[in-house]
N, C-alpha and C positions, 0 to 999 in steps of 0.2 A: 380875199381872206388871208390873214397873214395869222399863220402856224408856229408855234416855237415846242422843241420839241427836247427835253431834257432830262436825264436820268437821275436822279437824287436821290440820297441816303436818306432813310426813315430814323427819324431819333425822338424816341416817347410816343410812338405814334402821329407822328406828324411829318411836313414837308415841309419846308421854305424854300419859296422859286423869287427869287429877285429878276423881274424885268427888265429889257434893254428900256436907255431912256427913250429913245427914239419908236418904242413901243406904247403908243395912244389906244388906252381904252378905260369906258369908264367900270365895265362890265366886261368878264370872259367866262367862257365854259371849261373846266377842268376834267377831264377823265381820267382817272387813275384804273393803272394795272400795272400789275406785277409783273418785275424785268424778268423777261426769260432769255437765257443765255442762248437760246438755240433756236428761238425765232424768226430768224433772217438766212433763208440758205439763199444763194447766189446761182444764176441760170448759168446754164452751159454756154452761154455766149458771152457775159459776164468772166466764167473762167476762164474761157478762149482768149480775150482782152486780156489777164491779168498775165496769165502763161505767155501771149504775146509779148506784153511789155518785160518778162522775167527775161524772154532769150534776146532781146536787143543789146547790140552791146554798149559797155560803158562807157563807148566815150560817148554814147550819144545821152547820156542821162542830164539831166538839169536836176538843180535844187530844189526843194520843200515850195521855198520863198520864192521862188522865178515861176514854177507851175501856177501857183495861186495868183501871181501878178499878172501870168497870160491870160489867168481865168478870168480875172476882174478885168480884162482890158477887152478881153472878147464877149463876155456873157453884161459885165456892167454891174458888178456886184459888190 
């Protein structure tokens, strides 16, 4: 099952979600719900991670673009 998952402004009561092309379907199921800003807290392990990566030092940081290109090189995405 492939999921797309996207937050969009209402205007007139309505939405417009444009599709990736490489998304094939002739039929989908839509659910709509209201963005809530506070929906997503993050587990104490999750913060442990972020606070980790906070105190490492800078020179060991890499780019936005280099992170994502390790990702796609390792995950295949």
């Amino acid at each position: 099952m492939e999921a797309i998952r996207r937050f969009v402004k209402v205007k007139n009561h309505q939405v417009n979600i444009t599709l990736p092309d490489d998304f094939i379907a002739d039929e989908v199921e839509v659910i709509i719900l209201a963005k809530n800003e506070i929906d997503y807290q993050l587990s104490d392990e999750q913060i442990q991670l972020l606070d980790d990566r906070l105190n490492e030092p800078e020179t060991e940081y890499i780019t936005s673009t280099e992170s994502l290109n390790r990702l796609k090189e390792k995950y295949g995405f």
